[in-house]
C-alpha positions as CSV (number, residue, x, y, z in Angstrom):
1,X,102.3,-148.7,-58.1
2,X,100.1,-150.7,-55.3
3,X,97.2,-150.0,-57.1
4,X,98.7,-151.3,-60.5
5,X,99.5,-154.4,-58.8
6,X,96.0,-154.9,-56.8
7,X,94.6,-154.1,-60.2
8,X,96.5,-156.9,-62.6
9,X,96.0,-159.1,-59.7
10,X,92.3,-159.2,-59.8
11,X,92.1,-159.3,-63.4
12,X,93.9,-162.3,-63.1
13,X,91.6,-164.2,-60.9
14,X,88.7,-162.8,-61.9
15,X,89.5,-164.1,-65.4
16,X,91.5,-168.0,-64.2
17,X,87.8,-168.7,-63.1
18,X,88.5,-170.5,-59.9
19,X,86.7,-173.3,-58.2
20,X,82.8,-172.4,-56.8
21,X,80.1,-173.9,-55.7
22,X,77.2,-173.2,-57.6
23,X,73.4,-174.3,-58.4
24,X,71.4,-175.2,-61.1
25,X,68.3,-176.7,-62.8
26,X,68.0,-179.5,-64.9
27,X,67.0,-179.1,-67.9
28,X,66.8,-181.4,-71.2
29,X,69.8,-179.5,-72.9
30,X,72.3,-179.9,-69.3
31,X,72.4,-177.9,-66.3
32,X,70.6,-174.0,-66.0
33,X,72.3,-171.9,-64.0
34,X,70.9,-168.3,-64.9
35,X,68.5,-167.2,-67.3
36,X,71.6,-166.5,-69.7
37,X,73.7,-169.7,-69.0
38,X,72.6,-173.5,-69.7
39,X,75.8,-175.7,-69.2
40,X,75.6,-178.5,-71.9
41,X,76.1,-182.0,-70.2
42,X,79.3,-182.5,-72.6
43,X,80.5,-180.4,-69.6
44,X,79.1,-181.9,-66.6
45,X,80.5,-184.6,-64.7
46,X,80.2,-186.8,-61.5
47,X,78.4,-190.2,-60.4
48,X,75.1,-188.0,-59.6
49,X,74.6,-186.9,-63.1
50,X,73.2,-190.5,-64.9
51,X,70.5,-189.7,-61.5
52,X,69.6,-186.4,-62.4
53,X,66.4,-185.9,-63.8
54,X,64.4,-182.7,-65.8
55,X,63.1,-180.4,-62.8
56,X,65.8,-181.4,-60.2
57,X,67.7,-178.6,-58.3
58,X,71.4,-179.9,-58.1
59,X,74.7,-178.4,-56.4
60,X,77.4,-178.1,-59.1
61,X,81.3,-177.3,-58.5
62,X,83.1,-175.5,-61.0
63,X,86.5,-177.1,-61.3
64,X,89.6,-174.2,-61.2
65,X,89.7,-173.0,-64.8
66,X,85.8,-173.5,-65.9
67,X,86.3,-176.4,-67.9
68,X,84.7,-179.0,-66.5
69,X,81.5,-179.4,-63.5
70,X,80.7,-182.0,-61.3
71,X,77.1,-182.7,-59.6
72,X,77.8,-182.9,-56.3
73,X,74.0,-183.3,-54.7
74,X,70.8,-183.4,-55.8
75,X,69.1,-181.4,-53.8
76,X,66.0,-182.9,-51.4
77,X,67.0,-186.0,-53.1
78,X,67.2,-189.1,-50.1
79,X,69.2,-192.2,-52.1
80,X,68.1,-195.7,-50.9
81,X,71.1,-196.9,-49.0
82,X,71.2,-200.4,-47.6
83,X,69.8,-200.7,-44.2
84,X,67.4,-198.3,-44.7
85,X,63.5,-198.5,-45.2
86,X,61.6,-197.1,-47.5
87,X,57.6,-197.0,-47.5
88,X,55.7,-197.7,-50.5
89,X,51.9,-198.4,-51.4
90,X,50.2,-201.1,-49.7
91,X,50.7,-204.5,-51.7
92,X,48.5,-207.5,-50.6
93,X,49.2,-211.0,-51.4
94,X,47.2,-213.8,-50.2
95,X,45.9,-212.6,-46.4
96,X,50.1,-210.4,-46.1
97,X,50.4,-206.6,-47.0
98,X,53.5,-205.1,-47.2
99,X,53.8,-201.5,-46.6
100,X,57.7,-201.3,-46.6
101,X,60.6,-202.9,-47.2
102,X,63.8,-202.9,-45.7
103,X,67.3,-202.2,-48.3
104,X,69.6,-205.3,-48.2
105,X,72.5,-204.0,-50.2
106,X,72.7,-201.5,-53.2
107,X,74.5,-202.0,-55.9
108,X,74.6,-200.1,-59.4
């Protein structure tokens, strides 16, 4: 009878899909997490996704139920955040050449 139980138990989890972590590629069509399995971005949610771009690697969690994802990181992506400063390529005006710049504020 145990072994009933243990065994409707984990069919039952194993098929509610819970919450995971999970990574993936993006691609054009959404998010590529297997060679099988391209989430479209109708399913994909969270303020990181307008900043993902083709190529990146990203984190995704997999709300409980499988219905909807959320971009949690992009990974080896560094945002600019204010205070921080960024290098770029050498721009001279006049006799001045600015190599960086310091971030002010950020806003979207």
């Amino acid at each position: 009878m145990i072994n009933e139980i243990k065994q409707i138990v984990e069919g039952y989890l194993n098929n509610r899909k819970p919450a995971c972590l999970m990574i993936g590629t993006v691609v054009a069509a959404g998010v590529k997490i297997s060679e099988k399995l391209t989430l479209p971005w109708e399913l994909i949610d969270g303020t990181l996704r307008d900043y993902a771009a083709v190529g990146d690697t990203v984190r995704l969690i997999r709300d409980d139920g499988g219905a909807r994802y959320y971009i949690v990181e992009i990974i080896g992506y560094v945002p600019a955040t204010k205070g921080r400063t960024i290098q770029i390529e050498p721009i001279t005006i006049g006799s001045t050449t600015i190599s960086e710049i310091k971030i002010k504020d950020v806003v979207k």
